[in-house]
C-alpha positions in Angstrom: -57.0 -14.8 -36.4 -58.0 -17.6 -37.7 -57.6 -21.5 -36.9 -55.2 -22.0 -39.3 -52.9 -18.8 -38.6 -52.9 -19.7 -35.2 -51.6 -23.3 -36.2 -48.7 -21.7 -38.5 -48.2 -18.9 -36.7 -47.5 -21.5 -33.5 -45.3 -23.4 -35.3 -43.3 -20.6 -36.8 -42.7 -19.2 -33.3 -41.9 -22.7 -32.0 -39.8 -24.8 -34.6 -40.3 -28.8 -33.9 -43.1 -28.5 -31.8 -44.9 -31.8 -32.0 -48.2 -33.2 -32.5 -49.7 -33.2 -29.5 -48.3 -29.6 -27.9 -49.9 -28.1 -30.8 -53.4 -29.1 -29.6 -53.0 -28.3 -25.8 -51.4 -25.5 -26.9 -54.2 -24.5 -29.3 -57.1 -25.6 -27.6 -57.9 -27.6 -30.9 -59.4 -31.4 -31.2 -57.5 -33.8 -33.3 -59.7 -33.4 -36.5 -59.4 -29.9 -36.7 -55.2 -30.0 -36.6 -54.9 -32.5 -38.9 -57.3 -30.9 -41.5 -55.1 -27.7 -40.8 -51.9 -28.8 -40.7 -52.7 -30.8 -44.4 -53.9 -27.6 -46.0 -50.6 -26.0 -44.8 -48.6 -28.6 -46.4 -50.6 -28.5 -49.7 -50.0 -24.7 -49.2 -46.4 -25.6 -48.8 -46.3 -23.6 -45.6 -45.5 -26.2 -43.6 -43.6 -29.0 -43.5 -43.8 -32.4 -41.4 -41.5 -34.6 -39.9 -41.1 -37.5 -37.8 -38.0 -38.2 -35.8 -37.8 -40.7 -32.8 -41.4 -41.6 -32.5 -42.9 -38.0 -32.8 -44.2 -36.0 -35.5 -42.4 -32.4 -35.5 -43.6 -28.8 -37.3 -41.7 -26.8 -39.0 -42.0 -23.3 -40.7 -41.2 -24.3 -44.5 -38.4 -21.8 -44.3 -36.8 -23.5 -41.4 -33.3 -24.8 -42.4 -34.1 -28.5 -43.2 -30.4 -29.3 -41.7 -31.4 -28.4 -38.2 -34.8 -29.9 -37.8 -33.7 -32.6 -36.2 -31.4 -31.1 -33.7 -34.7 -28.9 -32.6 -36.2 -32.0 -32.2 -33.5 -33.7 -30.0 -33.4 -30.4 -28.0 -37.5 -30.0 -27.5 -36.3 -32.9 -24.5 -34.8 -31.5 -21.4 -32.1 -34.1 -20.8 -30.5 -33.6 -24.0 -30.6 -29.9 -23.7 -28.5 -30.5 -20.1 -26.2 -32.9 -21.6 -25.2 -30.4 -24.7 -25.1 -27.5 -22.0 -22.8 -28.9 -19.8 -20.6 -29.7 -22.8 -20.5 -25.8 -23.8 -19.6 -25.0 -20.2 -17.1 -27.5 -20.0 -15.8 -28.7 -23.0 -15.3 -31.9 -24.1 -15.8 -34.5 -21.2 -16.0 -38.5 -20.4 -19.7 -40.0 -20.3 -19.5 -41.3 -16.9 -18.3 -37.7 -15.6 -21.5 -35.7 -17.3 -24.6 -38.4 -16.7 -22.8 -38.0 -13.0 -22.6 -34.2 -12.7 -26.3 -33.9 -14.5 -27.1 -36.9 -11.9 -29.0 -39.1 -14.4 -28.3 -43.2 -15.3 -25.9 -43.8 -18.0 -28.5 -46.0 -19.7 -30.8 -42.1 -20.1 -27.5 -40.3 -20.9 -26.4 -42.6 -24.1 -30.2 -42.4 -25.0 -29.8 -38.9 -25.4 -26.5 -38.9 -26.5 -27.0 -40.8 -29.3 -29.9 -39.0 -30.7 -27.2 -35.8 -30.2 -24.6 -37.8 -32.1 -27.5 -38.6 -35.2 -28.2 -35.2 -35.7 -24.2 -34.3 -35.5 -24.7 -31.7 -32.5 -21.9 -34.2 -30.4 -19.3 -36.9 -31.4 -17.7 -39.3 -29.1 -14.0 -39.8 -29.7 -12.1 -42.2 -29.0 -9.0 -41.9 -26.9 -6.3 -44.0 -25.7 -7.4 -47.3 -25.0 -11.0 -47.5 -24.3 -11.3 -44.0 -23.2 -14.3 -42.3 -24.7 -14.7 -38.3 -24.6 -17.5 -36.7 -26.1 -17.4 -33.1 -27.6 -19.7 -30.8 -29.4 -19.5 -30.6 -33.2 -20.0 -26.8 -33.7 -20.5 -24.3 -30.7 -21.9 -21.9 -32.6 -24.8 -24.1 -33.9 -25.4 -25.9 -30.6 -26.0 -22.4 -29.2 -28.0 -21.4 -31.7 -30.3 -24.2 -31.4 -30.3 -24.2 -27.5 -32.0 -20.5 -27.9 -34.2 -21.8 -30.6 -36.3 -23.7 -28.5 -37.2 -24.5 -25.2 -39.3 -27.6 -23.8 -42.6 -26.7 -22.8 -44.2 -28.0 -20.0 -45.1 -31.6 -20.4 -41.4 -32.7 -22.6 -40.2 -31.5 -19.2 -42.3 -33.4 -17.1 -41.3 -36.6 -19.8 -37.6 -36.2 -19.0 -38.4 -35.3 -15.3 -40.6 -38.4 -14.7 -37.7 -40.7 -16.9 -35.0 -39.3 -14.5 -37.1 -40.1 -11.6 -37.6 -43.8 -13.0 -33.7 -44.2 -13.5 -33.6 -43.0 -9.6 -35.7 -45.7 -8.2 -34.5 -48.5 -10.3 -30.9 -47.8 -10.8 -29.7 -45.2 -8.7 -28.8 -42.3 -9.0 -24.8 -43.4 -10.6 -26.1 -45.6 -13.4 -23.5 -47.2 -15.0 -20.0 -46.1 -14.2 -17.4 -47.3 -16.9 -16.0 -45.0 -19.6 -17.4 -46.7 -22.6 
């Protein structure tokens, strides 16, 4: 197999796989991606995208309306917070960063990059009450078996959680906004 079917045939098995997994993966120097990955594109095999500060990959046949929600989920945190939502059902803020034991400052990062690529809305209840709810079960599922973290977007989250730990404890924020 050559260099360049091992670079589409990766990023057809692995939708959104970024940049820099492509090259640990692959075993491949900078140079030689990039010259790949363009020939690809010109090939219109492949198509690039960059959401939230990383470039993605994507199998031209990929639907073009989940990209982004591949993206979101390639990060471990948001994968838990739209999990616990499927088991549970639609659920406060303060109650899911508690039970996934993260800071509310990492859960509304995540959430809002769910909420951009319409996986979860908040809603807004009586008062100031805020409940947040996935958008289509069906899609969320499918995309949570689409793709998995690898290795280091795991250690990423892991270390961030670890971070929010030491600096702010384990509760975060506790209010309901």
């Amino acid at each position: 197999m050559t260099t360049r079917e091992r670079i589409q045939s990766t990023i057809r098995a692995e939708p959104g796989i970024h940049f820099n997994e492509l090259g640990r993966r692959l075993d491949l120097a900078n140079g030689q991606i990039q010259y790949h990955i363009r020939r690809l594109e010109r090939a219109d095999e492949v198509d690039e995208e960059t959401y939230a500060g990383r470039t993605h990959y994507y199998d031209r046949d990929f639907d073009p309306e989940l990209r982004r929600g591949v993206a979101v989920l390639r990060r471990e945190t948001a994968r838990d917070i739209l999990s616990y939502l499927l088991d549970n059902g639609p659920s406060r803020p303060a109650e899911i960063a508690k039970r996934l034991g993260i800071a509310r400052s990492t859960f509304e990062y995540h959430l809002s990059r769910l909420c951009d690529c319409e996986l979860v809305t908040k809603r807004h209840g009586v008062g100031s009450a805020v409940t947040v709810t996935v958008v289509d079960h069906e899609t969320a599922q499918e995309l949570l078996e689409t793709v998995e973290p690898t290795f280091p977007e795991r250690m990423t989250d892991r270390f961030t959680r670890l971070f929010d730990d030491v600096m702010y404890g384990r509760s975060g924020d506790t209010d309901d906004r």
